[in-house]
C-alpha positions as CSV (number, residue, x, y, z in Angstrom):
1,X,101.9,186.5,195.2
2,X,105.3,184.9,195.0
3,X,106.2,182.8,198.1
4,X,109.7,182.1,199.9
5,X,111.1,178.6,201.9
6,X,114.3,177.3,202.6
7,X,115.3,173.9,200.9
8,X,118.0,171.3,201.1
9,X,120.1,172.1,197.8
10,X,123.7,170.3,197.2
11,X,124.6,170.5,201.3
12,X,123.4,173.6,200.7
13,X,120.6,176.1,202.7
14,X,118.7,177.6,199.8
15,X,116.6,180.2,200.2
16,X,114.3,180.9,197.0
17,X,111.1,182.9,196.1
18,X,108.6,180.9,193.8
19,X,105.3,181.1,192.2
20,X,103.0,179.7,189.6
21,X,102.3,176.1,189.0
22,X,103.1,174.4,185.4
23,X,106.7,173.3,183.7
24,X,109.9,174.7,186.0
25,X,111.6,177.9,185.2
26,X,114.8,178.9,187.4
27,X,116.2,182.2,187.4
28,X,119.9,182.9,188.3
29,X,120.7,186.2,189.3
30,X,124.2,188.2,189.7
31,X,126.5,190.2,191.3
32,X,125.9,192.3,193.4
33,X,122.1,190.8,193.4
34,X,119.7,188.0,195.2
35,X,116.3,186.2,194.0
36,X,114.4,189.9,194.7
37,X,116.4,191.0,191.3
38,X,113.7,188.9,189.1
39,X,110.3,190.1,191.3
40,X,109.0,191.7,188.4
41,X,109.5,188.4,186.5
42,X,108.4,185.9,188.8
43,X,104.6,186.7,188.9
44,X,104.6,187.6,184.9
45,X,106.2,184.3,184.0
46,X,104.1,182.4,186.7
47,X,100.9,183.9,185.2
48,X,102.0,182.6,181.7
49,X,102.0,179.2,183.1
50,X,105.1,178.1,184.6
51,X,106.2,176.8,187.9
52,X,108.8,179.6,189.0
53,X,111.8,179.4,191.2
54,X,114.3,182.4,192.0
55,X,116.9,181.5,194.3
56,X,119.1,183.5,196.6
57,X,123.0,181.9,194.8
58,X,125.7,180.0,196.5
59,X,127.3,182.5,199.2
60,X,124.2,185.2,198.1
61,X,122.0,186.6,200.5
62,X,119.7,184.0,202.7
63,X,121.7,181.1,201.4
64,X,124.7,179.8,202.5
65,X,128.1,180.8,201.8
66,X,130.9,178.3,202.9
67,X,133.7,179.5,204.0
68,X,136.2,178.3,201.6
69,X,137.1,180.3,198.2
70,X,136.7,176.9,196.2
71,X,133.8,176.0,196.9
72,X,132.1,178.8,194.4
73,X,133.5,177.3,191.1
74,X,131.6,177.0,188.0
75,X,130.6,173.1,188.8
76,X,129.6,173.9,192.3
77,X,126.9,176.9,190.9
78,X,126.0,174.6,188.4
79,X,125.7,171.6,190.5
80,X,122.9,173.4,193.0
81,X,120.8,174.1,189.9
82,X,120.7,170.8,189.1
83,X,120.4,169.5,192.7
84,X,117.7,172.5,193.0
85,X,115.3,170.7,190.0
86,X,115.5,167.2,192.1
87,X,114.7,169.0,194.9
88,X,111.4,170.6,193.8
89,X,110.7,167.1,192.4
90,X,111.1,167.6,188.6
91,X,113.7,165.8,185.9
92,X,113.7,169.3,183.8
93,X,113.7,173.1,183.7
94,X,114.7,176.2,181.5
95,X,117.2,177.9,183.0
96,X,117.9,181.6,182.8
97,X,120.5,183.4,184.5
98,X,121.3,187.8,184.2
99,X,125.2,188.5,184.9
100,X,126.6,185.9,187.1
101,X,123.3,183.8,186.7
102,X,124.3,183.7,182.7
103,X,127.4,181.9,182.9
104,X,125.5,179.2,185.6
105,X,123.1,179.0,182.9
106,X,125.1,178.6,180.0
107,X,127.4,176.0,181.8
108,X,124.2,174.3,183.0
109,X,123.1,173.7,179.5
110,X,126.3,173.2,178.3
111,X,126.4,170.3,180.9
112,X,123.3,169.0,181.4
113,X,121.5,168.9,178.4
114,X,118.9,166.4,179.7
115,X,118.3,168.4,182.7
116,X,118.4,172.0,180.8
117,X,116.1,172.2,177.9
118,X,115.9,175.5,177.0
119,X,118.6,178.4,178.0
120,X,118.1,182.1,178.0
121,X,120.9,184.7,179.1
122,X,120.8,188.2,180.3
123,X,123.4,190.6,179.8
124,X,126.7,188.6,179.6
125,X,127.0,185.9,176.4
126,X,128.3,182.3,176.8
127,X,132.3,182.5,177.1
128,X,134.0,181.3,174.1
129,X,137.1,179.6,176.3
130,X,140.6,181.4,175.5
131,X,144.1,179.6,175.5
132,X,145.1,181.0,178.7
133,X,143.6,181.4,181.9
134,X,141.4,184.5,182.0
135,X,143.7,186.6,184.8
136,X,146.9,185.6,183.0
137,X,145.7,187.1,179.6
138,X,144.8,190.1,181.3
139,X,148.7,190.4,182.9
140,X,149.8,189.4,179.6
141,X,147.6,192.4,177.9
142,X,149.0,194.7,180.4
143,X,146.1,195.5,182.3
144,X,146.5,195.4,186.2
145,X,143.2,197.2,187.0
146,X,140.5,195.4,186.1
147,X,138.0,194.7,188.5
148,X,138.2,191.0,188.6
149,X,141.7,191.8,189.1
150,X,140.8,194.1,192.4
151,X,138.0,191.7,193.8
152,X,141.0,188.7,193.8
153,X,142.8,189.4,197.4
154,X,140.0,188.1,200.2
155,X,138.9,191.0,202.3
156,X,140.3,193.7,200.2
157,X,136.8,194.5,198.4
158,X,134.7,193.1,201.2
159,X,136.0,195.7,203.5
160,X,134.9,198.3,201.1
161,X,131.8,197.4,200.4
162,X,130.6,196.6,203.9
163,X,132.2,200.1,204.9
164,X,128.4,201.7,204.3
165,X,126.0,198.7,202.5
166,X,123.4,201.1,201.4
167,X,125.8,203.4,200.0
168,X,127.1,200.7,198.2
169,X,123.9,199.0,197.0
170,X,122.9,202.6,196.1
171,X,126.3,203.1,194.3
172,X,126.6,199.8,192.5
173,X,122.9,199.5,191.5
174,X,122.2,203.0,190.4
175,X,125.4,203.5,188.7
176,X,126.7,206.2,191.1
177,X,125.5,208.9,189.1
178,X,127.8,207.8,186.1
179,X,126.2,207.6,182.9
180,X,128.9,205.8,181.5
181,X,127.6,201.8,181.7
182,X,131.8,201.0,182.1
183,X,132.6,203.2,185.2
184,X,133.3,200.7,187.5
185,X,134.9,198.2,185.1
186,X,138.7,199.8,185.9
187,X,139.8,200.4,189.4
188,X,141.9,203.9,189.6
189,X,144.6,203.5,192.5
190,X,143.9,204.6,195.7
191,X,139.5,204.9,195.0
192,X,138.5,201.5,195.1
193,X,135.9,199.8,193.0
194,X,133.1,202.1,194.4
195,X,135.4,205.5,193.1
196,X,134.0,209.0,194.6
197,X,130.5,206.9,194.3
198,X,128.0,208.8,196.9
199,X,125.6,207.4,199.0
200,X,123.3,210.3,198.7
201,X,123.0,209.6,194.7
202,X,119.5,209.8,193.3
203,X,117.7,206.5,191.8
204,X,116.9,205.7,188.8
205,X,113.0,205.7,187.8
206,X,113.8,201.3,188.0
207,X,114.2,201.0,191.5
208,X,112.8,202.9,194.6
209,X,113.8,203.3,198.2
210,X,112.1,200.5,199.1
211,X,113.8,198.0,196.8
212,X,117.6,199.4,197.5
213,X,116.3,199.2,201.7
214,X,115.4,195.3,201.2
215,X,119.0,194.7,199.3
216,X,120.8,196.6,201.7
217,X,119.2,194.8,204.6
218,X,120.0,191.7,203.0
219,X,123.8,192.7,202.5
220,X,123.8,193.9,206.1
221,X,123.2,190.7,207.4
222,X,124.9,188.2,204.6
223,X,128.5,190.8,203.6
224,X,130.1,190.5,200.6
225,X,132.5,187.9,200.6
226,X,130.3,184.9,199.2
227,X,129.3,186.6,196.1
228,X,133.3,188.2,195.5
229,X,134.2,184.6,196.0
230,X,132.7,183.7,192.6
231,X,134.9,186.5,190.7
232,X,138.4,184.1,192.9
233,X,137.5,181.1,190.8
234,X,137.7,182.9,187.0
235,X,141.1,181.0,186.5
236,X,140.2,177.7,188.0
237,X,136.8,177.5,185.9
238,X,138.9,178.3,182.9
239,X,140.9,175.2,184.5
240,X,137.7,172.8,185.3
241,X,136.3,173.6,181.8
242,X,138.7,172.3,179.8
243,X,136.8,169.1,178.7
244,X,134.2,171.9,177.0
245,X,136.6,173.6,174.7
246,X,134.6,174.8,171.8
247,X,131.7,173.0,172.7
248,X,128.4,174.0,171.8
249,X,124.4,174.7,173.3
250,X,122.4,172.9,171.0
251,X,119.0,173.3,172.9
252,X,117.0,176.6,172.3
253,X,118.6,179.8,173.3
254,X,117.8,183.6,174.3
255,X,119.8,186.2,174.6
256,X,119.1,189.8,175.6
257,X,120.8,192.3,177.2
258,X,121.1,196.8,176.9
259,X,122.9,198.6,174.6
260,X,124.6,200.5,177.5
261,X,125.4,197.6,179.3
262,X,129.0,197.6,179.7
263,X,129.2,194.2,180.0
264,X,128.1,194.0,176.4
265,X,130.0,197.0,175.2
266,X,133.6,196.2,177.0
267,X,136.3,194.4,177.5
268,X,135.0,191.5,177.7
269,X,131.4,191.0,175.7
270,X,131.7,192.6,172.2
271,X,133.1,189.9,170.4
272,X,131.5,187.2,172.0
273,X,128.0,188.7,170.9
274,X,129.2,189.2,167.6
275,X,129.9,185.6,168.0
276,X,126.7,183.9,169.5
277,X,126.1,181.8,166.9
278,X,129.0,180.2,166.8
279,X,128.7,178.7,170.7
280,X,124.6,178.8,170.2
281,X,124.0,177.4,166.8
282,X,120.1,176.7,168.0
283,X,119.6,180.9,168.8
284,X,116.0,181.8,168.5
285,X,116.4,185.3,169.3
286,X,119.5,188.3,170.1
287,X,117.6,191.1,171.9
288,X,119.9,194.3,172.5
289,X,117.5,196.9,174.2
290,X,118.2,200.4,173.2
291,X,119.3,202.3,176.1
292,X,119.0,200.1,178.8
293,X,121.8,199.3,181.2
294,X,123.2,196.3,183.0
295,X,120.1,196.0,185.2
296,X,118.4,195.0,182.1
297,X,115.5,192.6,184.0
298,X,114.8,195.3,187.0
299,X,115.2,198.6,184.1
300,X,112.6,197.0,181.1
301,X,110.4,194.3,183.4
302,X,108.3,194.7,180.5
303,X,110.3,193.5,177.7
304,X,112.0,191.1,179.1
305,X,109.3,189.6,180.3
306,X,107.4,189.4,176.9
307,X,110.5,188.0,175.4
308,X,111.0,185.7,178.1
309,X,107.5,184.5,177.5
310,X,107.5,184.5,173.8
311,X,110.6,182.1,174.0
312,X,109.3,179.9,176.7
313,X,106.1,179.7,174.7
314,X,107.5,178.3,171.6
């Protein structure tokens, strides 16, 4: 059985869930996620011999979320994993992150290669850095409805997510009844990110009641505004980064992710996966499930938890 504690991370209150005794592993979840995202991974990968650690993120859950916007930039996320390794007394870890967690992981890497010595990312490729900053090339592309662009103004997104948490857990997790993995990426005027998204929507066979009840408890308590705050600093990590322009992860890498992930399939993720090799010249293996979603960890435990293994194994 996994256990939980509270540790002293960068002047930070982490809360994490760990397990298993053997080399580190850390997993970095997403948005709109906490640590409970990877409990079908934690007791797999601890049975396969590893020491690991899921934390709740910077401003997630039953960690803490200061109160300014800056404080959730790339370096600061980056920072408490490498804080988070001292603190459980070890000099090294793999690190692997799903959405949000990915770019923390690939930046980690990027960063910290004596720290981070193997890198695996779910669902959202390592950035290849453009010329301008990310919020400006979408004005410049005409698009004004993004959903980074709608999660920018503080309090605008918070208020309607926290309108009904389970509704919105319920909405955002099980896709709202959309089959279409991209729904949510554009923001129609006057609907909001959520759209006509209904609480009452049926689950997917990946998560139960009892799952979606422990993440909207969690959101009850915690809001929103620590994990939006990530999504305010997109232009100033572009800023911070700039010493890392075309750099590249040398140490192993992973990548998986769904086929219906519209992550992988939009805006944003196409050409950079048709590009991995480029940034991760040291790939071991690209894993696109066939008809899995965003979710990709919580939808095919299985999978990704024998390719998570394979690759930590070799």
């Amino acid at each position: 059985m996994s256990s939980s504690r509270t540790i002293q991370v960068n002047g930070l209150e982490m809360f994490l869930l760990e397990q298993g005794e053997g080399p580190l592993v850390l997993l970095c979840h997403g948005w709109p996620e906490l640590s409970y995202s990877w409990r079908h991974q934690i007791p797999a990968l601890a049975a396969a011999g590893f020491h690991v650690v899921a934390p709740d993120m910077r401003g997630f859950g039953r960690t803490s979320a200061p109160a300014e916007i800056e404080a959730y930039t790339i370096l600061h996320n980056v920072g408490d994993m490498v804080a988070l390794v001292a603190a459980l007394g070890e000099k090294q870890a793999v690190i692997v992150g799903h959405d949000w967690g990915a770019p923390v992981a690939w930046h980690a890497a990027l960063m910290r290669p004596d720290v981070f010595t193997k890198v695996a990312g779910l669902s959202v490729p390592p950035f290849t850095r453009g010329r301008t900053r990310p919020l400006e090339t979408l004005r410049a592309n005409g698009v004004t409805n993004f959903y980074w662009q709608y999660f920018q103004p503080p309090g605008i997104a918070e208020a309607e997510f926290e309108r009904d948490v389970a509704a919105t857990m319920r909405t955002l997790l099980a896709g709202g009844g959309n089959p279409d993995p991209a729904a949510h990426q554009f923001v129609e005027a006057g609907k909001g990110f959520l759209g006509d998204g209904h609480g009452n929507r049926p689950l997917p066979n990946w998560l139960n009641e009892a799952d979606l009840a422990y993440f909207a408890s969690i959101y009850a308590k915690s809001g929103f505004r620590g994990g939006l705050n990530w999504y305010r600093n997109i232009d100033r990590n572009w800023e911070l980064t700039a010493a890392f322009q075309d750099a590249k992860i040398r140490q192993p890498s992973l990548f998986l992710a769904g086929s219906r992930d519209g992550v992988v399939t939009g805006l944003i993720g196409a050409r950079q996966i048709a590009e991995l090799d480029k940034v991760l010249p040291n790939l071991k293996a690209k894993i696109i499930l066939d008809g899995a979603g965003h979710w990709v960890q919580q939808e095919r435990p299985e999978e990704v938890n024998a390719a998570l293994i394979d690759f930590l194994g070799k």
